[in-house]
Structures are given as C-alpha cells and as structure tokens.
C-alpha positions in Angstrom: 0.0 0.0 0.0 1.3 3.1 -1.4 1.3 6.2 1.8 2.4 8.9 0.0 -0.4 10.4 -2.1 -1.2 12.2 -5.3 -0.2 15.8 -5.3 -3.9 17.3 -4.7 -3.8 15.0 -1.6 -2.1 15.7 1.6 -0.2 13.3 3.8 -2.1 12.8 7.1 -0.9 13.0 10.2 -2.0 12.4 13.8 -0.8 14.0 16.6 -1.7 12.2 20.1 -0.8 13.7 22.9 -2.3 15.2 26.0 -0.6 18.4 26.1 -2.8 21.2 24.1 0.1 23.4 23.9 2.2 20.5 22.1 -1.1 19.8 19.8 -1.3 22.9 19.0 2.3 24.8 18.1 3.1 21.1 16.1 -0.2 21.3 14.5 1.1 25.0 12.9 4.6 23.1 12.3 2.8 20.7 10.1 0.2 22.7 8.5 3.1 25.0 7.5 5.0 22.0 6.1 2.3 20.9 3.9 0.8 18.2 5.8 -3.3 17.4 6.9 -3.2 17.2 10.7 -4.9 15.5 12.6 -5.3 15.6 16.5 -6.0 13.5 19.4 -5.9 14.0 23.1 -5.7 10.6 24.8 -5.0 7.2 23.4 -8.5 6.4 23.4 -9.4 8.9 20.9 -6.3 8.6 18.9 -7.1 4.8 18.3 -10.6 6.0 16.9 -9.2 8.2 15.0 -6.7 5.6 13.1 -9.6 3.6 12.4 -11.8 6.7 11.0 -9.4 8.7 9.3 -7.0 6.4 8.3 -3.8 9.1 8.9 -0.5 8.4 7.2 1.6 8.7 10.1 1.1 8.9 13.4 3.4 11.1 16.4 2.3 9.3 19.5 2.8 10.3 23.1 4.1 8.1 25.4 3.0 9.7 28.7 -0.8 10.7 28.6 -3.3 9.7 30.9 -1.5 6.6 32.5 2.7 6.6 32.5 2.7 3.5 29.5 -0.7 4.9 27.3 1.4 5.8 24.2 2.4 1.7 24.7 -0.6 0.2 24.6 -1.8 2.4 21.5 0.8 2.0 19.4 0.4 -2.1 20.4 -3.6 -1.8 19.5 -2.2 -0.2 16.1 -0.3 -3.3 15.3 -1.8 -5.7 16.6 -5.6 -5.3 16.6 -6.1 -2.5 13.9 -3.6 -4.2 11.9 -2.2 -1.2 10.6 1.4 -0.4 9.5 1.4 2.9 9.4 4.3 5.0 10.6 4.5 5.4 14.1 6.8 8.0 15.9 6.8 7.7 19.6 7.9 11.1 21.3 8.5 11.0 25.3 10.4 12.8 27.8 10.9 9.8 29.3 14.6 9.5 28.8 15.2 12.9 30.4 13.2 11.8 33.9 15.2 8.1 34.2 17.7 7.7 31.7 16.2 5.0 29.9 16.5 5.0 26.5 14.2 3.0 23.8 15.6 0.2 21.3 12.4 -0.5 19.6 14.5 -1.9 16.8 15.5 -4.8 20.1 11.8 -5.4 21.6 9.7 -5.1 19.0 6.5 -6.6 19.9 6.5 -4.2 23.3 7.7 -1.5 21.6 6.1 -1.7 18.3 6.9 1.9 16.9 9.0 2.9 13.9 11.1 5.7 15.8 11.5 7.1 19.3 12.2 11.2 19.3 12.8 13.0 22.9 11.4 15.9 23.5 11.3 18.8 22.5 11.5 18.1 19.3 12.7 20.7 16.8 10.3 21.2 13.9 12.5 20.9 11.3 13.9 17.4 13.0 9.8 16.3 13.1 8.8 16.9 9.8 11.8 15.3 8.5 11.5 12.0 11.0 7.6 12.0 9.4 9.3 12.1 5.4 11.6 9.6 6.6 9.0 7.2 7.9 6.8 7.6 5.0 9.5 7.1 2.4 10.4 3.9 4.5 6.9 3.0 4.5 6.8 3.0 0.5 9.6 0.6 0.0 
C-alpha cells in the first residue's frame, strides 16, 4: 500500500498527545509543512481516530493519561487494527530516568517505527515523518 499520495492530496498525520500546547504549536509546524493534521488527546481517541481517518503517520505520546498509554496504542495499532502505518513515539521519558528506547530490540512491546525525545525541533519532526513515509513506501 502506497502512503504517500497524489499531489492534490495531503499526507495525514495524527498527533496524540495530551498536552494542548504540544497539539497545538506542532499542528502549525505541520500545516506549514504541507501536511493534513490530525489531533487527538488521549490514546482512546487517537485509536478511533486511526480507524476513522485512516492518517499516514502517526506522532504518539508516550506519557498521557496513564505513565505506558502511548504503549498500549501503538500495540492496539499493530496488533488489533492491523495497521502499519508509521509510528513515531515522542516521550520525555529518557530525560526523567535515563532509559532509552531500542524499539529496533523489543519489537513486539515496543512496536513503533522511531523514538524522538522531547522537544523536538520542527525541522527534526517533519523530516523523522518524510523519513517514515519514504520507508513506509519501499
């Protein structure tokens, strides 16, 4: 399945994250950049909106209403939606324990294309979404 689309259509993407402010200054970032955003506020609604909209790409919270939320979602992608779209997990959980994701080494629990810590620069975020849709396409 082909994710990047005609020229007349723009790329999707679905920003999930509690944080209006987040939502909100990444929403202008994308819109700038040429991209249909779409937003979400918890996992919950995120995972409807995946269903319904069907977004290219989705930037996924780790932290939202529980400390493992952006988990779970991005497991419900995969495994219950069935859906490979692009997923790029931001947290600021590295900052607060030092941990620091390997999705590439526990897949299945970590079942995203790319961890980003925040902030993220807006240049570094709309080229981490090309990047996952131009790996999507091969």
């Amino acid at each position: 399945m082909e994710r990047i689309q005609v020229m007349a259509d723009k790329i999707r993407v679905l920003l999930v994250d509690d944080d209006p402010d987040f939502i909100e200054a990444n929403s202008i970032i994308l819109d700038a950049s040429g991209f249909e955003v779409l937003t979400a506020s918890s996992g919950a609604e995120g995972l409807k909106k995946v269903e319904e909209e069907k977004p290219d790409v989705v930037v996924l919270d780790v932290m939202m209403e529980n400390t493992d939320e952006g988990f779970a979602v991005a497991r419900k992608i995969r495994h219950k939606l069935h859906s490979d779209v692009p997923i790029i997990m931001l947290t600021s959980v590295a900052q607060a324990t030092g941990y620091t994701f390997k999705p590439e080494e526990h897949p299945d629990f970590f079942p995203v294309d790319q961890f980003l810590e925040k902030p993220v620069p807006p240049t570094v975020l709309v080229q981490k979404i090309k990047d996952a849709l131009a790996k999507g396409d091969k």
